[in-house]
N, C-alpha and C positions, 0 to 999 in steps of 0.2 A: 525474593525481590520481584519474581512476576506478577505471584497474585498479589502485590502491594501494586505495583504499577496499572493493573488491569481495574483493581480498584478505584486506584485515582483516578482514571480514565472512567468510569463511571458515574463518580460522583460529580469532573465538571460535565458529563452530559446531563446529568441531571437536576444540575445545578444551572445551564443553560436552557434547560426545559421549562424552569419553575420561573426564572427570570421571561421568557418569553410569554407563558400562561399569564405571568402576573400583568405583562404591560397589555394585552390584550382585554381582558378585564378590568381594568385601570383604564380602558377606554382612549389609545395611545396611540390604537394603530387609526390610520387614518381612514375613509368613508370607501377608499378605491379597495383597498386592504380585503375586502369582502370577497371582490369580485375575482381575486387572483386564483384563488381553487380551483374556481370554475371558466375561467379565460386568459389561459398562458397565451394565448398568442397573441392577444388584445393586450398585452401586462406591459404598461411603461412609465410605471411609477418608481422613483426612487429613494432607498432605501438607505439611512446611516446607522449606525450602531449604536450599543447606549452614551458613550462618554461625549459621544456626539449631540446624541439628543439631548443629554444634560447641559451640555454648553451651550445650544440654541435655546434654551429655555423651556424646552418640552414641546418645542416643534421639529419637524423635519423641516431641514434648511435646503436652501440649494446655492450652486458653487456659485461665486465669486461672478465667475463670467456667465452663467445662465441670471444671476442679479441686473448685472450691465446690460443683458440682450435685452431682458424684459424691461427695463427700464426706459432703452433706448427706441424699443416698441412701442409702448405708453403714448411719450411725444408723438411720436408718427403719426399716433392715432386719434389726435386730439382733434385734427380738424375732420378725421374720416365718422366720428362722432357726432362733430357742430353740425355735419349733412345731415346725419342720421334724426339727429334733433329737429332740425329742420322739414324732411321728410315727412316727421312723426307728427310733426305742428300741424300739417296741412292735410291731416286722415281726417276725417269725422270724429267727433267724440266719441260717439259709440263706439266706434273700434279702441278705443282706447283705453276703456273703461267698463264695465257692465251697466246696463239701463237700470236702475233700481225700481220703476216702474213694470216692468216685466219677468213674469215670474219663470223657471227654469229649472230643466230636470234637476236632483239630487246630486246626480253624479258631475255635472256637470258643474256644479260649485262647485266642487271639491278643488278644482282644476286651478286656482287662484293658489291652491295650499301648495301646487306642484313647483310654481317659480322658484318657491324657494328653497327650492331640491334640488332643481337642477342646474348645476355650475356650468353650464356652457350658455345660460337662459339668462336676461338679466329686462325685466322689462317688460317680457315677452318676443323680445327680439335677439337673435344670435346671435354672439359675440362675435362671430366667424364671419356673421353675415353683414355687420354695420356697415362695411368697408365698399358694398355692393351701390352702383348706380346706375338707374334704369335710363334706357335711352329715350329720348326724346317721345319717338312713334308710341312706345311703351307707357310712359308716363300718360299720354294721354288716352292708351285704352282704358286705363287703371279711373280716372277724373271722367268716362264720358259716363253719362247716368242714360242715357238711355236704353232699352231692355235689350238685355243680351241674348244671347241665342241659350236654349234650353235641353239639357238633358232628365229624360223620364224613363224612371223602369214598371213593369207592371209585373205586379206581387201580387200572392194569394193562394190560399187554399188550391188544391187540386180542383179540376173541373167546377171551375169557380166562374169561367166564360171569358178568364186574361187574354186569349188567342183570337179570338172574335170580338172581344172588343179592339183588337189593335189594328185587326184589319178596317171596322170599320172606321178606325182613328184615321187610317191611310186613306180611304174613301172620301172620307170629310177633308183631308188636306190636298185631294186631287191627286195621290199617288198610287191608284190604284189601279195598275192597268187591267182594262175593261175585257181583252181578249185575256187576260193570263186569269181575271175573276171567273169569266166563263165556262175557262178549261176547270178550271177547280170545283167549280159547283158542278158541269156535268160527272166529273171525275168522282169528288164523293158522294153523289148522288146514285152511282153507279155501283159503289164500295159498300153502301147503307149507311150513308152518314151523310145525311142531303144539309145537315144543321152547322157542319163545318168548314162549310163553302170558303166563308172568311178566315177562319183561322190558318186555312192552310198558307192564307195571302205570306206566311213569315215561316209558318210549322212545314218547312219542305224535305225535312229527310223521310226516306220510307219508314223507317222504325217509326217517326212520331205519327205518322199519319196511318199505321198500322196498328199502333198502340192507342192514337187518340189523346196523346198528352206531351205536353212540350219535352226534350231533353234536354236542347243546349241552348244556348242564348244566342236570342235574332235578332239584331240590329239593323235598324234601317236609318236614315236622316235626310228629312224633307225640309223643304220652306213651311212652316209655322204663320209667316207673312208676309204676304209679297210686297204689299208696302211698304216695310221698314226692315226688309231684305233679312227677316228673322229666323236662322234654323232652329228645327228641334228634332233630337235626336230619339227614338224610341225604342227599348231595348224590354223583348218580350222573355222573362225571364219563367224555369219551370218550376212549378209548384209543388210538385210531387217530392216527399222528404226525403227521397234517396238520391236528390239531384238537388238539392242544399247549395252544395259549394259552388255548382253550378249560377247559383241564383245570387249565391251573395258576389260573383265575380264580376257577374249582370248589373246590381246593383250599387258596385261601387266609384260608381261615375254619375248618377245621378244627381241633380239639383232637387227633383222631385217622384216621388212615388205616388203611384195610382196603387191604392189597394184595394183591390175588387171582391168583392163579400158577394155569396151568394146567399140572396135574399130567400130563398124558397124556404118554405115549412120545413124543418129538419134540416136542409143543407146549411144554413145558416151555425146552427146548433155544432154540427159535427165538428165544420172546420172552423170554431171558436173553441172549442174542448181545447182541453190538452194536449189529445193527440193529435186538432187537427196543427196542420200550418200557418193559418192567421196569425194568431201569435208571437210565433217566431219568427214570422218574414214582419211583422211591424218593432221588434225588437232585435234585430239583424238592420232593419234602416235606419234607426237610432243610433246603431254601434257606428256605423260607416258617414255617419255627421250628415245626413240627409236631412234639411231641415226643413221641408213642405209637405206635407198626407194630404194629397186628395184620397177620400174614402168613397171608393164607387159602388153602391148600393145595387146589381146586377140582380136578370131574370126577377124584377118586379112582373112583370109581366104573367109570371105564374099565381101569382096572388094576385091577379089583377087589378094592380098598382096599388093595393090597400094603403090607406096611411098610414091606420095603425102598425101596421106591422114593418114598415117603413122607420116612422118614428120610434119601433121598439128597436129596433137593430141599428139605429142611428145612435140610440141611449147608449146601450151596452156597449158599443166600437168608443165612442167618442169619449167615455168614461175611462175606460181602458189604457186610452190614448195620451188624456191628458189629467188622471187623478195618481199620478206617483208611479202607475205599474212603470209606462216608457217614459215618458216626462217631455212630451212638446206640451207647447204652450197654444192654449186655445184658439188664440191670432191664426196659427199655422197649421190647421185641421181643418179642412172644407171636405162635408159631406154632398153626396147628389146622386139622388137615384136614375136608373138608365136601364133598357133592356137593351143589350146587345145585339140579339138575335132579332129582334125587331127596327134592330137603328132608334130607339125612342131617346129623346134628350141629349143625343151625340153633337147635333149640329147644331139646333132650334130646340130651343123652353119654350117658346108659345104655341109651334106646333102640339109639344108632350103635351100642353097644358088644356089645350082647346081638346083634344083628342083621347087623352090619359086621366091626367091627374089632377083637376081645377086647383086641390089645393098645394100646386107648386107656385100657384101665380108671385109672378115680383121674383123670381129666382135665376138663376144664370146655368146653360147648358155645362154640358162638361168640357167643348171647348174653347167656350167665352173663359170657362176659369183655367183653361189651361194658357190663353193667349195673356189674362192678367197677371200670371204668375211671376216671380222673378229671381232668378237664379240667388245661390248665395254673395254673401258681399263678397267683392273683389280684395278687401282687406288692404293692408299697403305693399307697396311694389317689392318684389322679393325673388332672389332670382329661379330660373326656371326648373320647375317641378313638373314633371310629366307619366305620369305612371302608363303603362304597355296595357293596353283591353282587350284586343287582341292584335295576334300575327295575321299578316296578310299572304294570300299566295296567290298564285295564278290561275288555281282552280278554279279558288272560293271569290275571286272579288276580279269585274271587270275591268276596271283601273289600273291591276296590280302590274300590268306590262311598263305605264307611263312612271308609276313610282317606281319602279325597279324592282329586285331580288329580295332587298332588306326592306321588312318594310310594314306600319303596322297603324292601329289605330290608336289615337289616345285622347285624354284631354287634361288641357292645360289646368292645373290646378293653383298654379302662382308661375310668373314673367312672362315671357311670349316669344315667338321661336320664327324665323326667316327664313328665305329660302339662304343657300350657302352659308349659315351660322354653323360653328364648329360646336357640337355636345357632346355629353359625357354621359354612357353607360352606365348604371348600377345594376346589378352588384359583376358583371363582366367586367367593368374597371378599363375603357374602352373609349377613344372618341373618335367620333365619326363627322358627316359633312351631312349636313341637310340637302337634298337633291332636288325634291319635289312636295310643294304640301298640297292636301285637297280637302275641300269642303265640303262638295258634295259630289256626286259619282259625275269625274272627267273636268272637274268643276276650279281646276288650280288658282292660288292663291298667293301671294311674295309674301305676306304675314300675317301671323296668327298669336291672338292675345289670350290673355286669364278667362277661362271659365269657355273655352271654343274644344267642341269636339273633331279633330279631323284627321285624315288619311297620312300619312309623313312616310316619303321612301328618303333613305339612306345609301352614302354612299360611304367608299372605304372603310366597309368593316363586313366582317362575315355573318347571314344569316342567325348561326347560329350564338352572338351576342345575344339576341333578343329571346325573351320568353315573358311568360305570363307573370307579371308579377315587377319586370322592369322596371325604372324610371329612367325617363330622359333629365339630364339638367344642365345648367350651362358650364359649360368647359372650364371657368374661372372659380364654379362655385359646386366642387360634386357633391354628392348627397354619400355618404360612403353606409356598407351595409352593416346592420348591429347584431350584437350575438346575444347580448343579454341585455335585458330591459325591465325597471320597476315599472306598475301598472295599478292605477286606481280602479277597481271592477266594482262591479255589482253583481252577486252573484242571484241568477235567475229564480223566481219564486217556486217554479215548477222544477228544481233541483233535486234528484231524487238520493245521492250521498254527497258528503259533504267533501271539500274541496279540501284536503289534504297536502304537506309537501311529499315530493315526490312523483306525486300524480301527472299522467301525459294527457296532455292537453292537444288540439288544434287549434289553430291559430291563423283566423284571418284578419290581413289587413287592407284595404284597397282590394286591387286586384290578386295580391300575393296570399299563399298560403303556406305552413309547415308545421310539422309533427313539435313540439317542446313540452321540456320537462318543468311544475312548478320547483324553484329551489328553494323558496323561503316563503314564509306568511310571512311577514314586517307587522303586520299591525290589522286590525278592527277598528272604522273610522265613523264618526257621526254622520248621521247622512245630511244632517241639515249646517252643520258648522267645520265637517270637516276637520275634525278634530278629534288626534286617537284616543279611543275609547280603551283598547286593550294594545298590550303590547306581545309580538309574537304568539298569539292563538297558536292553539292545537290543530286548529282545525277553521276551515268560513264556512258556517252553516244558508242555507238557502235564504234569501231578500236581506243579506247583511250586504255593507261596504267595507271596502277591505283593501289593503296595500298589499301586493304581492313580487314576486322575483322569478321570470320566468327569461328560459335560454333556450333559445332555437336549434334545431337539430341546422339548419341550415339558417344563413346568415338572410336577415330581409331587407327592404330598404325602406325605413321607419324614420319617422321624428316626431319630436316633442307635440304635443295636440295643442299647446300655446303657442307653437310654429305653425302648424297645420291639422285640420278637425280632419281632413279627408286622411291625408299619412299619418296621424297617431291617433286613430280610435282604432281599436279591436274588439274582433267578435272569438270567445273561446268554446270550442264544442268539443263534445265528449261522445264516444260512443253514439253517435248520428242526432246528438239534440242540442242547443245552444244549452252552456251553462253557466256564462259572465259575459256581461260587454264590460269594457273598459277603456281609458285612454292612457298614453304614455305621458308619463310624468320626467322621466330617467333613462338616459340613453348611456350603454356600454361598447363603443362602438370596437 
């Protein structure tokens, strides 16, 4: 009688085994069903049995009184939508739509195929978020079209001349104090290195100035113009490829990139290879939605200002830039040759011209183009998004007494933020009280809009809430952190094995970084329609597009890139080299 019993006892396990394999492949379980393996703690999908699911018709149903809630939700929200509609009426077309007239990377079409993946996205806009209504003051930062203030990082190869141009970038905006210039030029002149007088203007810890090469990221923010009371913020990031992460954290607050090429015979050469950095810091700006390249053509001066050889390394950059490898569009590529080390074409093109290079005439210094430039669009009002650039302390920053203890720099990426506005922490899960904001060093402000880089101390909450990778957002609207996320990528031409599940990946996004594992390929997608090509690959080989599933060893604070290009583009690196940009398509929160 036992082993009959232990029998039967085996058969219905096995019999419940074969019935659950079947409905699985029978394609029954629903799209969340995936993620459950891999994120018990995020798991709040609910589950009926079969005699259930047969009743409902081969759907999972929900009770009676979760029908009623949602129902009664519905109405509620019927006029928090006619706003929404409204709202939406009065964006630009463009925002609304893609320009069919202008052409646009690969990967970036793809992004149109993601709405309708992702169930919390309907439109482009978040269901969560319809309900959001911007204040008066607000609405009207969002409507004013006049030029906003600007953030720039400077990328490039190693000893490419990024540090000496920035100084002389300060010089030309009048923020170069004249006694701290002096100390620095007798200072390296003394050390034997008389050529780095400027660079040091930002390069001030002894390691870089002993070593000769940036390692962490210097930010400064000046007036840009005093006329129309214009800042810009300058953020001198390291070139060297073992300080990467460093660069892309630099970079992730930018509006626009200077990327600085050096123009000499051979230097040009190296740091365009493979191994050198160009490359990958102009394929790192791409991932993080930076949508302007100035490409500064440096140390002309060594080839004494040749055109040709000017025009040859303007070919090769600007091809690179906009024939498919990264995918800007040739509107948003301005090239302009400059010697740093000499100041030529920093301030004045007719000086360079008269004195350099005749055949620049008719052309604009580097920063006439940097004053025409213009931040990304402000998009539609949407509540506030703030990612952490860095922490502030009392050491590092003179200010840091007036903002207090907490307290740190950022830029607004979407809404706008008050003095005493209550915001919400991510991923701390925290809010706090705005105490003090600043513009520019001692320079307080009562409000600050989309697309402003500035100082923010905090009050009621601990130091240790904030860290690199944060966002601030508003209290009514948090941004909560995700664990697992599908990803449209591209994986890099210079891939040297192919991207496998399994494989650990790093992972940056904004300012945020962390170690994750790939869990799935999904798919092999066309790169012009966005349309899968294979299902579940074995493997993404190098210059493919690809749908993938990857889970954070730590939670980030991410979203959709149809909500925001700055929080859902991703850069993935491996072993110290980029191997996919991609953007978020699919949020697991």
């Amino acid at each position: 009688l036992s082993f009959r019993l232990m029998t039967l006892r085996n058969i219905v396990v096995l019999t419940n085994f074969l019935k659950d394999m079947s409905r699985k492949l029978s394609g029954w379980v629903d799209e969340d069903d995936y993620y459950d393996d891999y994120d018990e703690d995020y798991d709040d999908d609910e589950y009926c049995d079969d005699d259930e699911y047969y009743e409902k018709g081969g759907k999972v149903g929900k009770s009676e009184k979760e029908q009623e809630r949602v129902t009664v939700s519905k109405h509620q929200s019927e006029k928090e939508q006619e706003r929404v509609t409204v709202l939406k009426s009065k964006a630009p077309k463009h925002h609304q739509h893609a320009e069919k007239n202008v052409s646009a990377s690969s990967l970036e079409k793809l992004v149109a195929s993601t709405l309708a993946l992702t169930p919390d996205i309907k439109d482009g806009v978040e269901i969560s978020l319809k309900s959001y209504t911007p204040t008066l003051e607000e609405r009207e930062a969002y409507e004013n079209t006049s030029k906003p203030d600007l953030s720039v990082v400077i990328l490039g190869h190693v000893d490419a001349g990024k540090s000496t141009l920035c100084g002389r970038l300060l010089e030309a905006l009048h923020s170069l104090d004249a006694r701290t210039h002096h100390k620095n030029a007798r200072e390296s002149k003394a050390a034997g290195k008389a050529s780095f007088a400027y660079a040091w203007a930002l390069d001030s810890l002894p390691e870089e100035r002993a070593r000769g090469v940036t390692i962490d990221v210097a930010r400064t923010r000046v007036r840009l113009d005093e006329s129309e009371d214009r800042w810009i913020q300058i953020s001198d990031a390291p070139g060297h490829r073992d300080f990467v992460p460093s660069a892309i954290a630099g970079a992730s607050s930018a509006d626009v990139v200077l990327l600085v090429i050096d123009g000499a015979i051979g230097a040009f050469e190296k740091g365009f290879s493979e191994n050198g950095q160009t490359k990958e810091h102009a394929m790192m700006a791409k991932a993080l939605g930076i949508s302007k390249m100035i490409v500064v053509v440096n140390k002309l001066d060594s080839c004494a200002y040749d055109k040709s050889r000017y025009e040859e390394v303007k070919s090769r950059v600007f091809d690179f830039l906009t024939n498919g490898n990264i995918g800007y569009d040739e509107k948003d590529v301005a090239v302009v040759p400059v010697s740093a080390l000499e100041g030529s074409n920093i301030v004045s093109s007719n000086q360079f011209v008269q004195e350099c290079a005749p055949w620049y005439a008719g052309n604009e210094s580097l920063l006439d183009i940097l004053k025409s430039s213009k931040a990304s669009s402000k998009g539609q009002p949407a509540p506030l998004r703030m990612p952490v650039l860095e922490i502030l302390t009392a050491s590092g920053n003179a200010s840091s007494h007036a903002l207090g203890s907490c307290a740190f720099t950022g830029k607004i990426e979407s809404g706008s933020i008050s003095v005493r506005d209550k915001v919400f922490i991510s991923p701390a899960n925290v809010v706090a009280t705005v105490k003090r904001i600043e513009k520019g060093l001692n320079q307080p402000v009562q409000f600050a809009s989309v697309g402003a880089v500035v100082d923010v101390g905090l009050t009621g909450v601990e130091s240790s809430s904030l860290q690199s990778g944060s966002v601030i957002c508003h209290h009514s609207y948090p941004l909560r952190a995700a664990k697992v996320i599908e990803v449209d990528i591209k994986t890099s031409d210079s891939l040297k094995r192919p991207i496998l599940p399994g494989a650990k990946v790093v992972v940056h996004a904004h300012s945020a970084e962390t170690e994750a594992t790939v869990l799935e390929l999904l798919s092999i997608l066309d790169e012009t329609t966005g349309e899968e090509v294979k299902r579940k690959p074995l493997f993404l080989p190098k210059g493919k597009y690809g749908k993938i599933v990857l889970s954070f060893q730590q939670s980030l604070c991410v979203e959709a890139y149809a909500l925001s290009k700055t929080l859902g583009g991703v850069l993935l690196r491996s072993e110290g080299e980029a191997i996919a940009q991609g953007t978020i398509a699919k949020i697991k929160r």
